[in-house]
C-alpha positions in Angstrom: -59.1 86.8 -29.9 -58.6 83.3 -31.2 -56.5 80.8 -29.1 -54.4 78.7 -31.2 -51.9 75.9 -29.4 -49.2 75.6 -30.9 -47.9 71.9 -31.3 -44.2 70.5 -31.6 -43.9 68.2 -33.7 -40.3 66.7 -34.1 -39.9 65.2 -37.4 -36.8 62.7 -37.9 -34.0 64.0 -39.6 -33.8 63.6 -43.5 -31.0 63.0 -45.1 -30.2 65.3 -48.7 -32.5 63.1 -50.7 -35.1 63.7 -48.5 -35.6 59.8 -46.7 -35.4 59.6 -42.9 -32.1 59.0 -41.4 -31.3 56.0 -39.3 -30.4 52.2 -38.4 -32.7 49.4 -38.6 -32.2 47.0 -36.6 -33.4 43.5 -37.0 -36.5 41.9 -34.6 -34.2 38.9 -33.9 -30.7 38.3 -34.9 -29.9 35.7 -37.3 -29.8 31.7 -36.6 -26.5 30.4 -35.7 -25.4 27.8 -38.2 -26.6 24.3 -36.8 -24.3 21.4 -35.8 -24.7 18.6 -37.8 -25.6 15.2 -36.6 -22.4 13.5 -37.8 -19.6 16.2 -35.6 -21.9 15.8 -32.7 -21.8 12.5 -32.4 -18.1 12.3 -32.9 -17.7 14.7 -29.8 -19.7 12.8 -28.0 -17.6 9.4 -28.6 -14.6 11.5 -28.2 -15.6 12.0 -25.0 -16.8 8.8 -23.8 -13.7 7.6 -24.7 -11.4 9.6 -22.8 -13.6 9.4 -20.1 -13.3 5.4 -19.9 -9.5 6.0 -20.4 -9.2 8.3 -17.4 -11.6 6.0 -15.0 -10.2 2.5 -16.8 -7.1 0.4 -15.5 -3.7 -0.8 -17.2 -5.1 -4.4 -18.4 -1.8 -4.9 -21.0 0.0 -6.3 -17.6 1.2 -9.8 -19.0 0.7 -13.1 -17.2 2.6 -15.7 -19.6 5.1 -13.2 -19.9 5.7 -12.7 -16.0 6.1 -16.1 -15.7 8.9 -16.4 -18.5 10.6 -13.9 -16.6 10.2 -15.7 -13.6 12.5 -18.6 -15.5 15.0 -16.6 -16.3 15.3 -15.0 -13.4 15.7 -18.5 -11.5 18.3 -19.2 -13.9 19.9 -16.1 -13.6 20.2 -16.8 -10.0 21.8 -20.4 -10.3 24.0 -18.5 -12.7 25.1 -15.9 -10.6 26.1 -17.8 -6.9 28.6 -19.7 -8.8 30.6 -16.4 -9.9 33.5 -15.9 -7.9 34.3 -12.4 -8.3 31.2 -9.6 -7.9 32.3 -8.1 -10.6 31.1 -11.3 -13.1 28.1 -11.4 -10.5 26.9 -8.2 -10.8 27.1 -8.5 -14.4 25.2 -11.7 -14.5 22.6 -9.8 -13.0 22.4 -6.6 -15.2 21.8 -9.0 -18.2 18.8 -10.8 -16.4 17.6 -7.3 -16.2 17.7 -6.3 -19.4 16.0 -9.8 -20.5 13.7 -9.3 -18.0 12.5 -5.6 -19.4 12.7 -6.9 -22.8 10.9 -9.8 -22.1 8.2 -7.7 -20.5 7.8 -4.9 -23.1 7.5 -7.4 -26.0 4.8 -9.4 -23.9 3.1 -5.7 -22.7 2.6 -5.3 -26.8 2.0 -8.5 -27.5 -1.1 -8.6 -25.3 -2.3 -5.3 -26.0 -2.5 -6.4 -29.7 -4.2 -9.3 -28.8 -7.2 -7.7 -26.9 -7.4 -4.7 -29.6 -6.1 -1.9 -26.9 -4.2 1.1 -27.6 -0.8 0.2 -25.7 -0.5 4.0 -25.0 -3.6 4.8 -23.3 -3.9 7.6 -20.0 -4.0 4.6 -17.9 -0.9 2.8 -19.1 0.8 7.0 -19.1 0.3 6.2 -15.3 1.0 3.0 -14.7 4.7 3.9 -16.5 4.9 6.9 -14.3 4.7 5.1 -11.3 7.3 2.3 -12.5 9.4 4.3 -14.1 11.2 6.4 -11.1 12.0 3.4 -8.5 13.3 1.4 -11.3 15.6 4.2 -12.3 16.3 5.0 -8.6 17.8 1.3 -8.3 20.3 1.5 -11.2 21.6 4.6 -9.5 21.8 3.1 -6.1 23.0 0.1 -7.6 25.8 2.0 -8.7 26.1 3.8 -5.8 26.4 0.5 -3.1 28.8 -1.4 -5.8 31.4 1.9 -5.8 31.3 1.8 -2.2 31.4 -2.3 -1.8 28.6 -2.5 0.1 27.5 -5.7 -2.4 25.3 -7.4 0.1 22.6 -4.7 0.1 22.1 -4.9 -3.8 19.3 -7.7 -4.0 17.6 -6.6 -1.1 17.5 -3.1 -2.5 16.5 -4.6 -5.9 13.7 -6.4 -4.3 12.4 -3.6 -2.3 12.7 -0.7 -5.1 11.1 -3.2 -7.9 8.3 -3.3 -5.2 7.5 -0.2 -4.8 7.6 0.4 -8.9 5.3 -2.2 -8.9 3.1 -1.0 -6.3 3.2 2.5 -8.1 2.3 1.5 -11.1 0.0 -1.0 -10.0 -2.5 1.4 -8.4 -3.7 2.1 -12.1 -3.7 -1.6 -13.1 -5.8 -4.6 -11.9 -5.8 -5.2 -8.4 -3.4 -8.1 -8.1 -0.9 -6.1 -9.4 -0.3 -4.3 -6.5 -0.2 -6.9 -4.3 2.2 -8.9 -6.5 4.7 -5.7 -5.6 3.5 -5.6 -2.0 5.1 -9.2 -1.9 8.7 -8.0 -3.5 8.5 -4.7 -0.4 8.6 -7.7 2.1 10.7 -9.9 0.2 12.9 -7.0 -0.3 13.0 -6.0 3.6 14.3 -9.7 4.3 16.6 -9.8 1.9 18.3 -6.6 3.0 19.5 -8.2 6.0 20.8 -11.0 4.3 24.3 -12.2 3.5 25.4 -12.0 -0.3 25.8 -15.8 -0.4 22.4 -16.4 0.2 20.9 -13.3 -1.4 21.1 -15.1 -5.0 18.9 -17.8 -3.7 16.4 -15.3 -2.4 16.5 -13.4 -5.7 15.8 -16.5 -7.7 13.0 -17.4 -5.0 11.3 -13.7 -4.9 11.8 -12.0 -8.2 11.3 -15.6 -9.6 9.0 -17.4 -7.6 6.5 -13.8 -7.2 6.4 -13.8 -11.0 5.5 -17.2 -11.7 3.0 -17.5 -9.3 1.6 -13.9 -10.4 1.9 -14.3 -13.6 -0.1 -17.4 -13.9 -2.8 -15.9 -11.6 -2.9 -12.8 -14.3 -2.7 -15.2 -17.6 -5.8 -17.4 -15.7 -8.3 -14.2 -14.5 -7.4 -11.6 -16.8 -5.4 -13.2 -20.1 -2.2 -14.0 -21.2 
């Protein structure tokens, strides 16, 4: 009797026309498309320069500039101890003020331009964010201690808040900004126990006198 062994054999299924059914899939899948030279060199200077942004410091403080303030503010000073009512004081010195920012916006852009910086860069964002609040905090308070008569603490406060804004904002500028506004804190904290009479003589001394001798110091090491 003859053996026979049977062998199973599974054939692929066919489809009706008679060809095996079923996917092909490719070895390897296909090349992604390649970067060109040109957009990857773009993010990588996109990147350096928001990178020295973030690590760099507010240079666009002005030196020439601080030191026309300075004048006026010693003016406004002479001006002001020879008011005889605090109304006509106090209003003396909110026009220095707005000189004074005016003065220092025009010589922020006018430097800036001159050194071929972007005015607005992550470093100046900070340095705006940290002058910003104390100087708004002082027109409140100003408003504050004039409603309730307390005149005499005005400069003081003036001096001490300007400070601090300085200070602030100075951490992300070059390093003798924020000792310029260490100088105004301790100017400030005399001047707060001070009587009105000589408070506009310490005025035109500190806010003056600290930005002339600042400002030149800027215009010499780090331009005008």
């Amino acid at each position: 009797m003859a053996l026979y062994q049977k062998v199973l054999v599974k054939l692929p299924a066919r489809g009706h026309n008679g060809s095996p059914v079923g996917s092909v899939r490719p070895i390897r899948s296909a090349p992604a498309e390649p970067v060109s030279l040109s957009d990857h060199a773009l993010d990588n200077l996109r990147y350096i320069r928001e990178t020295m942004e973030r690590a760099g410091a507010f240079t666009a403080v002005p030196g020439w500039g601080g030191v026309v303030v300075g004048v006026t503010a010693i003016a406004a000073a002479w001006i002001a101890n020879r008011q005889v009512s605090p109304e006509a004081w106090l209003a003396v010195w909110l026009a220095e003020g707005l000189i004074a920012v005016s003065l220092g916006l025009a010589a922020i852009y006018r430097k800036a331009r001159s050194v071929g910086t972007p005015l607005w860069t992550h470093a100046a964002r900070k340095f705006a964010f940290g002058f910003v609040p104390p100087f708004l905090g002082g027109a409140l308070v100003t408003a504050a201690l004039y409603v309730h008569g307390a005149h005499s603490l005005i400069p003081g406060m003036w001096l001490l808040l300007y400070g601090i804004g300085v200070v602030a904002g100075g951490t992300f500028s070059v390093r003798v900004v924020p000792v310029m506004g260490a100088c105004f804190i301790l100017a400030g904290a005399v001047v707060l126990f001070l009587p009105l009479t000589r408070a506009d003589l310490w005025l035109g001394l500190a806010f003056g006198g600290l930005h002339i001798v600042f400002g030149t110091l800027i215009a010499r090491k780090y331009g005008g």
